[in-house]
C-alpha positions as CSV (number, residue, x, y, z in Angstrom):
1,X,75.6,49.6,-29.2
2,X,77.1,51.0,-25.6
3,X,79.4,47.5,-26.0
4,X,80.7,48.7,-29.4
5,X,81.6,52.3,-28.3
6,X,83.3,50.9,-25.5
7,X,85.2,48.9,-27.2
8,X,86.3,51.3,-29.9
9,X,87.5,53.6,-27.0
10,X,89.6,50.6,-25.2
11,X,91.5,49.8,-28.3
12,X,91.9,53.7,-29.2
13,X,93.0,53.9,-25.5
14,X,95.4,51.2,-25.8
15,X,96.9,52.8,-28.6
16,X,97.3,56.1,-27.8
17,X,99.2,54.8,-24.4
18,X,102.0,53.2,-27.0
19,X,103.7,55.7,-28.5
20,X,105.7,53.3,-29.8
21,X,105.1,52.2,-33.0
22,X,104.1,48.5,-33.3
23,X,105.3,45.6,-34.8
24,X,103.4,44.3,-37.4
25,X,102.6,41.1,-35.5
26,X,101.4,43.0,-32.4
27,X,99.4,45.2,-34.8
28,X,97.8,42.3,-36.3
29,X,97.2,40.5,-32.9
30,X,95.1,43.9,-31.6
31,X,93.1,43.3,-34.8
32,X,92.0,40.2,-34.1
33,X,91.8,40.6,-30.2
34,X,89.5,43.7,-31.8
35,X,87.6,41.6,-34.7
36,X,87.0,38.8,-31.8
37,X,85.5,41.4,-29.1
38,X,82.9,42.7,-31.9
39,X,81.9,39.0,-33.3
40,X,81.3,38.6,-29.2
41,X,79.4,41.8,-29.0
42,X,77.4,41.1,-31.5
43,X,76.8,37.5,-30.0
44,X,76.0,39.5,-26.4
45,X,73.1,42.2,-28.8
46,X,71.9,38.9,-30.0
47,X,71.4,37.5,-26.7
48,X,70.0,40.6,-25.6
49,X,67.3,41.1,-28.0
50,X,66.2,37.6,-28.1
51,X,65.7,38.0,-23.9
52,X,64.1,41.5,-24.1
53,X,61.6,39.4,-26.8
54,X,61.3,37.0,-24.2
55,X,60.6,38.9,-21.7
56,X,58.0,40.8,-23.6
57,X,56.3,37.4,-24.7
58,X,56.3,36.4,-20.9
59,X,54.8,40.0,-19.8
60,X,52.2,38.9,-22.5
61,X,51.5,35.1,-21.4
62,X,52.1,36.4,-17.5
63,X,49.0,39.0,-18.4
64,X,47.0,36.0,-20.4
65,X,47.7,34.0,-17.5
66,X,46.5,36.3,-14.9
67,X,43.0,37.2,-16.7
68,X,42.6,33.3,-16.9
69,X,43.2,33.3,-13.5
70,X,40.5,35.6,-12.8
71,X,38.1,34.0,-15.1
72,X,38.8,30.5,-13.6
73,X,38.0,32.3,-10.1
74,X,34.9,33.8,-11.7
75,X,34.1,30.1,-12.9
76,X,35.0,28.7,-9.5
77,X,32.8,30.9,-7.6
78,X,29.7,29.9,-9.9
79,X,30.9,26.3,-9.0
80,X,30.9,26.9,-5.7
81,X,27.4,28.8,-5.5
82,X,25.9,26.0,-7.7
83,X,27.5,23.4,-5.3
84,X,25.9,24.7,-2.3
85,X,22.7,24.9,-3.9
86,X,23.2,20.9,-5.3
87,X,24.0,20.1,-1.6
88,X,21.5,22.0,-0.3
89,X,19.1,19.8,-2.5
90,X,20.4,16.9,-1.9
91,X,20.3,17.0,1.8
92,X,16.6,18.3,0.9
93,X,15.8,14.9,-1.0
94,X,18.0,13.2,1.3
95,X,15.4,14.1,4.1
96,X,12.8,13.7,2.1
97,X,14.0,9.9,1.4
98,X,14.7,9.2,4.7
99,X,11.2,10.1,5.9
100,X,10.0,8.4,3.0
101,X,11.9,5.5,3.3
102,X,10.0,5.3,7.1
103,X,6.3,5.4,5.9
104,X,6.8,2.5,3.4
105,X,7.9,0.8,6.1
106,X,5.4,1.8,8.5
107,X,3.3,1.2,5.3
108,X,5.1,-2.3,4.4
109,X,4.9,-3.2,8.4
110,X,0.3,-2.5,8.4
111,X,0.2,-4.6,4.9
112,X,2.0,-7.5,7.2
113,X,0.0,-7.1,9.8
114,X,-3.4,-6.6,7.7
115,X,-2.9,-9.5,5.1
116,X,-2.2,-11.8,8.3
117,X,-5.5,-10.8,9.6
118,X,-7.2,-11.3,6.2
119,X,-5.7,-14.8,6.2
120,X,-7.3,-15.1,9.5
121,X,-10.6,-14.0,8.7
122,X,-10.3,-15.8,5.8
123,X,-9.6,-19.0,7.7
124,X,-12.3,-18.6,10.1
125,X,-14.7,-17.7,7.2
126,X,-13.5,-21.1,5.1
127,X,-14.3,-23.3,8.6
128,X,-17.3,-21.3,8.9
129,X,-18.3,-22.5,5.7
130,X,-17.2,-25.7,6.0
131,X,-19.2,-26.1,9.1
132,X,-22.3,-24.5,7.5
133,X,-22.1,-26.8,4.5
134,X,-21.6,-29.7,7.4
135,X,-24.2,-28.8,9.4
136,X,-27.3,-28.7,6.1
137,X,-26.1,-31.9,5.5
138,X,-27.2,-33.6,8.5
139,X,-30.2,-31.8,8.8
140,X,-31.3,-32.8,5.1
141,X,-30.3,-36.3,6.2
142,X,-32.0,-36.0,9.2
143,X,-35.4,-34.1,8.1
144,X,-35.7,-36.0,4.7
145,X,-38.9,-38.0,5.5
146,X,-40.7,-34.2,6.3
147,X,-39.1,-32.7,2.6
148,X,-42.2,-34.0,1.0
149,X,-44.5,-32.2,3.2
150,X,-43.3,-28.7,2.5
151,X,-39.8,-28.6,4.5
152,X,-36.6,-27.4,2.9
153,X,-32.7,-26.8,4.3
154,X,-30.5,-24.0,2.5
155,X,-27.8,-21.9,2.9
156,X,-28.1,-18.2,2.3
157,X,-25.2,-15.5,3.3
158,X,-23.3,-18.1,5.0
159,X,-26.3,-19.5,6.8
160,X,-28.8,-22.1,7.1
161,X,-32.5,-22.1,6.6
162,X,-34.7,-24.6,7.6
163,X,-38.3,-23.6,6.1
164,X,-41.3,-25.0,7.4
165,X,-44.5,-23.9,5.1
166,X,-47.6,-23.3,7.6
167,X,-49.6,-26.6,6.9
168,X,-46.6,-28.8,8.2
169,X,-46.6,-26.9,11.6
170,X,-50.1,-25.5,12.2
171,X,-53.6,-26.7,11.8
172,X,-55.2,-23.5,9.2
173,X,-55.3,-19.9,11.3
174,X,-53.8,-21.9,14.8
175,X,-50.7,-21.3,16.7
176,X,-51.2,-24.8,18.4
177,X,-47.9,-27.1,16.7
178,X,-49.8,-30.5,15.4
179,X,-48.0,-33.8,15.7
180,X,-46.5,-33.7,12.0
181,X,-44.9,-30.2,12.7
182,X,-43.8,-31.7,16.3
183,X,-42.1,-34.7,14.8
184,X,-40.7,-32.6,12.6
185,X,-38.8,-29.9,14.7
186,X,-38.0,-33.2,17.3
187,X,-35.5,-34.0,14.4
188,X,-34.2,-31.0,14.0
189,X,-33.5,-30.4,17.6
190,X,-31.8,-33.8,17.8
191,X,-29.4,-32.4,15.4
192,X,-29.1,-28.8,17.4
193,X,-28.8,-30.1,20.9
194,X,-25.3,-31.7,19.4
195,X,-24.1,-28.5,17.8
196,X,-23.7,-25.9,20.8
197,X,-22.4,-23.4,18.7
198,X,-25.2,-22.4,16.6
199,X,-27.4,-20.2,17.5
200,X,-30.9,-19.8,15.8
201,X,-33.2,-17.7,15.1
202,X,-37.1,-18.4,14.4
203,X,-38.8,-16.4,12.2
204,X,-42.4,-16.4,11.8
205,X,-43.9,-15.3,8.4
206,X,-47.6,-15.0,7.0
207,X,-49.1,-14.0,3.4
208,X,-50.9,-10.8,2.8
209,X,-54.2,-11.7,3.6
210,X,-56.1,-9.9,6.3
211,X,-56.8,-11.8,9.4
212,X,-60.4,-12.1,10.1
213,X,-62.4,-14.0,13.2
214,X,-59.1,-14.8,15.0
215,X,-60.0,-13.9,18.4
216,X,-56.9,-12.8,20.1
217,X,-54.8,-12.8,17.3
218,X,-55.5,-9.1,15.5
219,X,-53.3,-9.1,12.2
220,X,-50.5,-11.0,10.7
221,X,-48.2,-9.5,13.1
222,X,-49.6,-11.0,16.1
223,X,-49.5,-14.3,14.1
224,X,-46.4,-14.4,13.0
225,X,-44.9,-13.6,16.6
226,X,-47.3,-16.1,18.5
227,X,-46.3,-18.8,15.8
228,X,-42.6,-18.1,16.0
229,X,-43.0,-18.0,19.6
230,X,-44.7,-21.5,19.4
231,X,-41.8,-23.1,17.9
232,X,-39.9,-21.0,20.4
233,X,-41.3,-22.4,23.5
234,X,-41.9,-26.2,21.8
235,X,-37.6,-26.1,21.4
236,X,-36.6,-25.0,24.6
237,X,-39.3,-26.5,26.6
238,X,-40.0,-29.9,25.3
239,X,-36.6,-30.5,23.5
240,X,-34.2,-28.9,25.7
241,X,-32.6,-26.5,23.7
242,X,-31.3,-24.0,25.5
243,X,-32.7,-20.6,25.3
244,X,-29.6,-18.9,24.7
245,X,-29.7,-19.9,21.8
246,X,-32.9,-19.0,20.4
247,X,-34.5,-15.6,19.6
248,X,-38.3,-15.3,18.5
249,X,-39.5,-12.8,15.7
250,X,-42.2,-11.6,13.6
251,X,-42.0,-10.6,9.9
252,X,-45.7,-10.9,9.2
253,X,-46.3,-10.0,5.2
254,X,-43.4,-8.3,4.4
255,X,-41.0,-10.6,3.6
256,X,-42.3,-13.0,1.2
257,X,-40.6,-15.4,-0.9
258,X,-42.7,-15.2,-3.8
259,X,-44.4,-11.9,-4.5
260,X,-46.8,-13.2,-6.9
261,X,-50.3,-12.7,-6.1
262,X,-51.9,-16.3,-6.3
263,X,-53.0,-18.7,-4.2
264,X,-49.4,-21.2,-4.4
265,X,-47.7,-17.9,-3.7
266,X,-49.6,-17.1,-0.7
267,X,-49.0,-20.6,0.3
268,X,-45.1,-20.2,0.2
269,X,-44.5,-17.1,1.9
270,X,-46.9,-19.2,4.8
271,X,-44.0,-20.5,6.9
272,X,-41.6,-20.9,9.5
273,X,-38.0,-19.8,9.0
274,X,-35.1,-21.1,11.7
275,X,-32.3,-19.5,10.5
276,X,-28.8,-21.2,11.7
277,X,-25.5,-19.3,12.2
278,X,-22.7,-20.2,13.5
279,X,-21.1,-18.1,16.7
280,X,-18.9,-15.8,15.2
281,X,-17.0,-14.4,18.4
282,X,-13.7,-15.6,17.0
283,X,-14.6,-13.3,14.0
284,X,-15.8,-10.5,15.5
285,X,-12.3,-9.9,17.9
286,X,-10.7,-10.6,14.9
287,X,-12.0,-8.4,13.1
288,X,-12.2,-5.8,16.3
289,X,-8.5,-5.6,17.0
């Protein structure tokens, strides 16, 4: 509106400076030099609203901007604060998997090492077998004439048993080997002088009948010892065995192999035991490490 006042007072100006009256072409020129400058101010007002409108739309979006601006720094920081706490767990499990990570293979590295000893102690138990399994064989072969007369060869817990009943090795109540029971363990020591390796044990073992009239010998204790000490001394002294190898023991009563109380039970749980194992020194450091 300021425009339009100023240019009303130009062209009232303008006239008032001619005195002279104007020609009708001059008059009509100042009329459309006047109708021109008010289609152009209206064009400026136009102008001018439309950028006071845009300014006031841009104050608006520049004040939507800014409280987005704040929110997305509100939303940032929570980023940030849960960011720190995610990396702060992560290097947390990260830790935790590394030190995991070394026990299974600590872990990994003691299953290597133990299923390599298993396979060696498994090895060493298969020969052992092999050589128990070996070794009953030649003594069946070699004691088969003396199977008849109450001798037997078997392998329990890895080792062998050679069982002698009483009547094969001992005249009734003696500890005095007879000929049949010497003939007997010659064969057997022919077969043990050749295998160095096994030791044996002799085991003497009586039924549960009270000893009676036996002179020295007082119970079945004393005869089981003195008997097992009998074969004992008859192996290492007259057959050469060496005494390493040999240990002497009493089990009197107490370990029969049929508990049954009748006179073919008594008659089995009479015997001699030499019990046959194989060295196991291999085995034991083995197993020792």
């Amino acid at each position: 509106m300021k425009i339009k006042y100023l240019l009303v007072a130009a062209v009232l100006i303008m006239s008032m400076q001619s005195c002279v009256v104007l020609s009708t072409k001059k008059y009509k020129a100042m009329l459309t030099q006047r109708d021109s400058l008010f289609t152009r101010n209206s064009s400026l007002e136009a102008q001018i609203a439309q950028l006071q409108a845009d300014t006031a739309r841009l104050h608006r979006e520049i004040a939507g901007l800014k409280g987005n601006i704040e929110d997305q720094k509100g939303s940032l920081a929570a980023l940030k604060a849960s960011y720190d706490a995610l990396n702060g767990r992560y290097d947390a499990l990260n830790n935790n998997l590394t030190s995991t990570n070394s026990k299974v293979n600590q872990l990994s590295s003691d299953l290597q090492k133990r299923e390599k000893r298993l396979k060696e102690v498994e090895d060493i138990l298969r020969k052992r077998d092999e050589a128990t399994n070996a070794l009953k064989d030649k003594l069946q072969k070699a004691l088969l004439g003396f199977q008849q007369n109450g001798l037997s060869v078997d392998i329990r817990n890895g080792k062998v048993y050679v069982s002698l009943t009483d009547k094969l090795l001992f005249p009734s109540g003696s500890i005095v080997i007879d000929e049949r029971g010497k003939a007997a363990l010659k064969q057997l020591a022919v077969v043990m002088n050749k295998e160095a390796d096994i030791n044996m044990a002799v085991e003497g073992h009586t039924d549960d009948k009270r000893i009676r009239n036996l002179g020295q010998i007082k119970d079945n204790w004393d005869l089981s010892v003195l008997r097992a000490t009998s074969v004992t001394r008859y192996l290492t002294e007259v057959e050469k065995i060496d005494p390493k190898r040999l240990t002497a023991t009493g089990k009197s009563e107490y370990q029969p192999i049929d508990p049954a109380n009748t006179d073919d039970a008594r008659t089995k749980n009479r015997r001699i035991e030499i019990v046959l194992s194989p060295k196991l020194d291999e085995l034991y450091n083995l197993i020792t490490k």
